[in-house]
C-alpha positions, 0 to 999 in steps of 0.5 A: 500500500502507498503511504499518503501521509508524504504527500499531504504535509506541504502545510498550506491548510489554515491553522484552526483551533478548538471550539468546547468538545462536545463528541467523543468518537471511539474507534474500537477497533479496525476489524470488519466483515467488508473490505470496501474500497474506498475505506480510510481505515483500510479496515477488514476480516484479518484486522486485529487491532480491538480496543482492550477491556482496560481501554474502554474502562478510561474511556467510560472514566473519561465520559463520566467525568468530561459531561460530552454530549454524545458518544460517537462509536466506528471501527471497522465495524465497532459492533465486532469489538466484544466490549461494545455494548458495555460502553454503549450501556454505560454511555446510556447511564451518563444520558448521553446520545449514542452513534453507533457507525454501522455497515449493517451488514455486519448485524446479519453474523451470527454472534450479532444477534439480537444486536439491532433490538440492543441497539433500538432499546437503548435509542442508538442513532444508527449511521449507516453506509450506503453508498449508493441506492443501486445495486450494482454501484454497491456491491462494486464498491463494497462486495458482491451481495453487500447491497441485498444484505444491507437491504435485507437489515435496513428492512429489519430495523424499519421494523423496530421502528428505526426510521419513524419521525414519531419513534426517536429511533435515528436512521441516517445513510451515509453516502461517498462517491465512487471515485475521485470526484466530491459528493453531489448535493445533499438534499437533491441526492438524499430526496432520490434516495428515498424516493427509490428506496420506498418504492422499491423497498419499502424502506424509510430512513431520516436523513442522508449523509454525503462524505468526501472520499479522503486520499488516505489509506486504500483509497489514496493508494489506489489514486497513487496506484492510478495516477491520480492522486495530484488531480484529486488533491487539486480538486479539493485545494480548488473547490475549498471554501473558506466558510467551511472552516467554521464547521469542520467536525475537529472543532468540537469532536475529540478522536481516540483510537483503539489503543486510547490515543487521542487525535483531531479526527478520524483521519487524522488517527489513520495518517498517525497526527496525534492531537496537541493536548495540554502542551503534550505531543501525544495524549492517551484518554487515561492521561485526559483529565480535563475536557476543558480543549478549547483554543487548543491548536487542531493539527492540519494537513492537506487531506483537510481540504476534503472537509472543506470542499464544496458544500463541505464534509464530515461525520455528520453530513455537508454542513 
């Protein structure tokens, strides 16, 4: 695999700094069930790398003592990590809103049964990629009877009630293009979504979520491997807009990874920028006592400009 993190660090970003934390996202591990292409944590059936008992233990002292907003889990497939429904239990105590970042089809293996009922009893928002709502485009980009499957859940979580304005049970869809190009506009994109999906389907959810590709990790690589990662970069440098900088996700979430180290976003724990913390260089969730962060120094590459393209991106969606 070609390392990116090279080719991202001719700092000509803008500097930003932190808002007051309101998110913890936890990645509890890059082990999945997929294999897609366009993953930034080039996640998979052979990863290894899960969140320890121990790990999870901080995070929970973290959370009860910081008083954050909602608890944002990913992965891989956060779901496979066998601690992840005493976090999400001890979250709930806290009264905190809970994301869980789902494929789906990882709720169809054996040992995840009953996990979407857990999911809809303690009133979990369900993030769900779907990249696109036709068949062939999935499983192209995420593996052959990926799309039947997920169709297959999103109907079984209809039925809990996920989906229904009336219900409190979240169902959003997450898309991100197939290649080098930035999403389309949301509200246009996510009013053929569901169109679709209800006339063929049956199938309601709340609201789509569109997401740059960031030219990290597998997909980066294949643009090196294609020659195109120059092309793409120059994409994102040109369609950036300064007004996005207002609302990128590192503002108010904090990133830890499996380990219990903690970084700006997501991406940015894949290309291993830590966060700069209370004038450390590197932080560990145990060691983070004070949730107090705000003014601090957001580290910044180039792959921030897929954040701040366009109609802008991030973990909720285009601003």
């Amino acid at each position: 695999m070609h390392a990116t993190l090279p080719l991202l660090q001719q700092g000509s970003f803008p500097d930003i700094k932190r808002n007051r934390l309101q998110t913890l996202q936890v990645n509890l591990g890059y082990r999945c069930n997929q294999s897609c292409l366009h993953c930034h944590v080039n996640a998979g059936p052979t990863r290894r790398e899960n969140m320890t008992v121990e790990t999870i233990d901080a995070v929970i002292h973290f959370l009860s003592h910081a008083r954050l907003a909602t608890l944002d889990l990913t992965g891989g497939a956060p779901e496979l990590n066998p601690g992840f429904r005493r976090l999400v239990t001890a979250a709930r105590e806290l009264d905190m809103h809970i994301i869980d970042r789902c494929n789906l089809t990882v709720l169809l293996e054996p040992e995840q049964s009953g996990t979407a009922e857990f999911l809809a009893g303690n009133k979990v928002e369900i993030v769900a990629s779907l990249p696109c709502y036709l068949k062939d485009n999935v499983d192209a980009q995420r593996g052959k009877g990926v799309y039947d499957n997920s169709i297959r859940v999103l109907r079984h979580l209809n039925a809990l009630g996920y989906g229904a304005d009336s219900s409190g049970l979240a169902l959003n869809l997450m898309f991100n293009p197939q290649g080098p190009e930035l999403p389309p506009p949301q509200p246009a994109l996510e009013r053929d979504y569901k169109k679709y999906l209800l006339e063929a389907f049956g199938i309601r959810f709340n609201r789509l979520l569109t997401l740059a590709n960031m030219p990290i990790k597998r997909f980066g690589s294949m643009l090196v491997s294609k020659g195109g990662f120059d092309d793409y970069m120059q994409l994102l440098r040109n369609a950036h807009c300064d007004v996005n900088l207002d609302e990128v996700m590192c503002k108010s979430l904090l990133s830890v990874d499996w380990q219990g180290f903690t970084y700006d976003c997501d991406f940015n724990q894949l290309l291993d920028i830590p966060a700069h913390l209370n004038g450390k260089s590197r932080t560990h969730i145990s060691d983070l006592t004070d949730a107090d962060l705000e003014g601090c120094e957001i580290a910044v590459a180039e792959h921030c400009y897929g954040c701040t393209a366009g109609q802008g991106s991030g973990c909720s969606g285009a601003f």
